[in-house]
N, C-alpha and C positions, 0 to 999 in steps of 0.2 A: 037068794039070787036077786028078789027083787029089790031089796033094802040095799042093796053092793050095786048096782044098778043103779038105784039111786043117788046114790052116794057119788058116783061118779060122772054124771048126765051134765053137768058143768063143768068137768074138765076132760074131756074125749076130743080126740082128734083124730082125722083120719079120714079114709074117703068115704060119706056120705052113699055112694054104690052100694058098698058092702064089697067092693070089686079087690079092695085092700085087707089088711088087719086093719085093726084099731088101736090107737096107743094111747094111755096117759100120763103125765108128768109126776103124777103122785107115786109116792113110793111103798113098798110093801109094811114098812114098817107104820105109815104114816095113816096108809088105809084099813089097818089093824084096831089101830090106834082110834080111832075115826067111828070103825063098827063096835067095839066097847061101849060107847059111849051109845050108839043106841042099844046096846045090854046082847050084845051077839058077842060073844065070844071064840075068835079063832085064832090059829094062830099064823104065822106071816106065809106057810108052806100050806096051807089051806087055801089062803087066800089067790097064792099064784096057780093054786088048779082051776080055781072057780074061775079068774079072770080068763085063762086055758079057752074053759066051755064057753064064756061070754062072747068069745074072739079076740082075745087082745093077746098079744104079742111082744114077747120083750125081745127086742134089734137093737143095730147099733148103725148109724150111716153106712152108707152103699155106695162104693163108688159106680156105678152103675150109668148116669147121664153125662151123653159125648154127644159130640158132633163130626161127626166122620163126615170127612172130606170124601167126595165123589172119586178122588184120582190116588185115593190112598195106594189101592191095591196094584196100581201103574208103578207107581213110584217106589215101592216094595221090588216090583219084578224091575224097576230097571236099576236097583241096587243089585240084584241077583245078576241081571246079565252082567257090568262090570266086573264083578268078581269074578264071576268064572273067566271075563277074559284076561283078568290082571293073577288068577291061578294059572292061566294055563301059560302064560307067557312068562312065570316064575318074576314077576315083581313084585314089590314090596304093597303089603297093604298094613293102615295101622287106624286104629280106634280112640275118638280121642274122646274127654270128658270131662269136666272140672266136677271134684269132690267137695261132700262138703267141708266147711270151714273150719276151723278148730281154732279156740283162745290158747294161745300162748301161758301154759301155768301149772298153779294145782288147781285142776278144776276136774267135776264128775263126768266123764262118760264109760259109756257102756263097755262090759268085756268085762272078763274075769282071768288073773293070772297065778298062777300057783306060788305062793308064798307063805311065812310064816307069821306075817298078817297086815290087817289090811291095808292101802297104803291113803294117810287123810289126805282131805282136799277140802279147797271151800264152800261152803254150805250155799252160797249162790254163785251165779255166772255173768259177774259185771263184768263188760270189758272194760271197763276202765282199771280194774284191777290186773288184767293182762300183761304180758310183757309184750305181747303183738296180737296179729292176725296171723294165724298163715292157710293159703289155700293151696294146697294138692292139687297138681292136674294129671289126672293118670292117660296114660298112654300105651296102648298095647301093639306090639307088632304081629297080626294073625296069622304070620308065615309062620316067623320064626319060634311063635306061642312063648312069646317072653313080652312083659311090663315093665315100664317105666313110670317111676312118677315125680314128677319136679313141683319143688313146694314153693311159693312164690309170698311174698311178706307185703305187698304191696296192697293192688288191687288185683281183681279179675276183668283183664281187659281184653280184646280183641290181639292188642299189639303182644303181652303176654301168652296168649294161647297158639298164639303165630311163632313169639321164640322159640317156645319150648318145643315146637315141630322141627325147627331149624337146627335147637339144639343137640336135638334125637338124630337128625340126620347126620349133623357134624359129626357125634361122637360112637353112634352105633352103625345108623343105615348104610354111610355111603361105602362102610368095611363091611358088612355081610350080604349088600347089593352091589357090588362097585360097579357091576355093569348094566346098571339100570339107569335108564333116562327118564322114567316114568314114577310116580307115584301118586296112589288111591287114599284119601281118608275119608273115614265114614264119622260123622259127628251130629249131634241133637240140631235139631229146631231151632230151638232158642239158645238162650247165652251170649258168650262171646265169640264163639265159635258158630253164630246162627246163620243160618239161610239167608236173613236179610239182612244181615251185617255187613255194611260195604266197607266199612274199618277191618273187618277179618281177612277179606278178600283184597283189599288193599296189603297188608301186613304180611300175608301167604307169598302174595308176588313179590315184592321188595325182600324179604328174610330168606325164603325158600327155592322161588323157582328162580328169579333173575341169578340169584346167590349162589344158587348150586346146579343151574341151568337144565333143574327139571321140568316137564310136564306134569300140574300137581288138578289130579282130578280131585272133588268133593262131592258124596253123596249123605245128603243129611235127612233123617229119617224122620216120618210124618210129626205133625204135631202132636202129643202123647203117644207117642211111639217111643220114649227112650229106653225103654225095656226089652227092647230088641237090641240095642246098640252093644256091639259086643263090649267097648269098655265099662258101661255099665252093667251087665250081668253080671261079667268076668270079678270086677274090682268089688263093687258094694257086697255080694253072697259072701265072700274074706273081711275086706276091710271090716265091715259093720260087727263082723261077730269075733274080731281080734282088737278091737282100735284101744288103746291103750293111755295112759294118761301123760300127757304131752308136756314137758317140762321146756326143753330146748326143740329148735327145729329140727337139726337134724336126729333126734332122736321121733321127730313126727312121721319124716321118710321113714326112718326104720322102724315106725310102729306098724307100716302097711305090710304086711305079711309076707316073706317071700311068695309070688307066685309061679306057677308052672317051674319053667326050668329054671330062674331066677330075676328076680324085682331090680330094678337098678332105679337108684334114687340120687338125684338131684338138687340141691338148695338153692334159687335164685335169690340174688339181693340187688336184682336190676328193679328199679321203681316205675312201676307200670303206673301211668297215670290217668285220671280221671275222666269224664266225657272224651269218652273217643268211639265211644259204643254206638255209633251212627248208623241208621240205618239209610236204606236204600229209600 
């Protein structure tokens, strides 16, 4: 113990209290390796008990340090009362979210499909090998528990994530609400869709509300809060564990997995363009 001790008194980290573990960068094979040499022989599953007793610790990062805002749990509950009054009054509520991006090609991502074998792709992921970009923005309506998702080729802009709201109304909302004059979305912090986006807020009222002469509330949830947002719970637990390898676009909408009672997908090739992301 004491030769392993020593062995290791120049490379420990950790807090100095004792109020922590302790960790070292060295590896089991290396401090093995290391005690041979002063004629102790063990072996690598020896060594990680004794380190065990010493107090050291094998982790891995922690997401653990935040800064929570004072008014978090306000703005939680005035998400909550909206809702119940846009439930009780049977209007339309919907969850918005931009996914992530996928390269246009053969390239690897994650998911496994039944087949009689495997299907190649390229060994890196340059874009410049791509045939595009395209970025998903899922959309979910929490009434009617149906997704939408419009894939966009462009960018991810403000004016983008404002059509495809427009779009959703034009071609689903304003037939299974026709008699609403109101509509709620609930969307992230940041993005293009952010709280202080004045180009979103801009975009909403010209696309949406002037356009189809709604009322359009936005309640956008605290900053690392997006794991409450029902488009992201709903979409990423599917998406991530189906997403499939993307050749053409419209086969990227239809790699999002039917959801709930049915996924409706869209392909935009309106070109949403650059700095418009202004904030307030």
């Amino acid at each position: 113990m004491k030769a392993l001790s020593g062995l290791l008194q120049d490379d420990t980290a950790g807090d100095p209290t004792g109020r922590h573990p302790l960790w070292t960068g060295k590896r089991l094979v290396q401090i093995t390796q290391e005690l041979r040499q002063l004629d102790i022989v063990v072996s690598p599953r020896t060594v990680r008990r004794l380190l065990d007793q010493l107090g050291y610790a094998l982790h891995a990062n922690s997401k653990s340090l935040s800064t929570p805002h004072e008014q978090r749990d306000q703005q939680f509950q005035c998400i909550a009362r909206q809702k119940r009054r846009f439930v009780r009054g049977s209007l339309p509520i919907i969850s918005v979210d931009t996914k992530k991006k996928e390269l246009v090609g053969h390239f690897k991502n994650p998911g496994r499909v039944w087949g009689q074998e495997a299907i190649p792709v390229k060994d890196h992921d340059f874009r410049s090998e791509a045939k595009g970009m395209a970025i998903p923005y899922g959309l979910y309506d929490m009434v009617a528990n149906r997704g939408s998702v419009f894939v966009g080729t462009s960018h991810d802009t403000p004016e983008f994530a404002a059509g495809n709201v427009a779009q959703w109304w034009r071609d689903f909302g304003r037939k299974n609400y026709s008699d609403a004059s109101q509509l709620l979305i609930f969307a992230d912090s940041g993005g293009s869709n952010g709280a202080r986006v004045r180009a979103w807020k801009v975009a909403l009222q010209e696309q949406v509300a002037d356009r189809f002469d709604l009322e359009v509330t936005v309640c956008h949830y605290p900053t690392g809060a997006s794991k409450w947002n029902p488009s992201s719970s709903h979409y990423d637990d599917i998406c991530n564990s189906r997403r499939k390898l993307c050749r053409k676009l419209c086969r990227i909408a239809l790699g999002f997995v039917r959801l709930f009672d049915k996924v409706r997908d869209k392909v935009s090739d309106k070109v949403s363009g650059r700095g418009q992301n202004e904030n307030c």
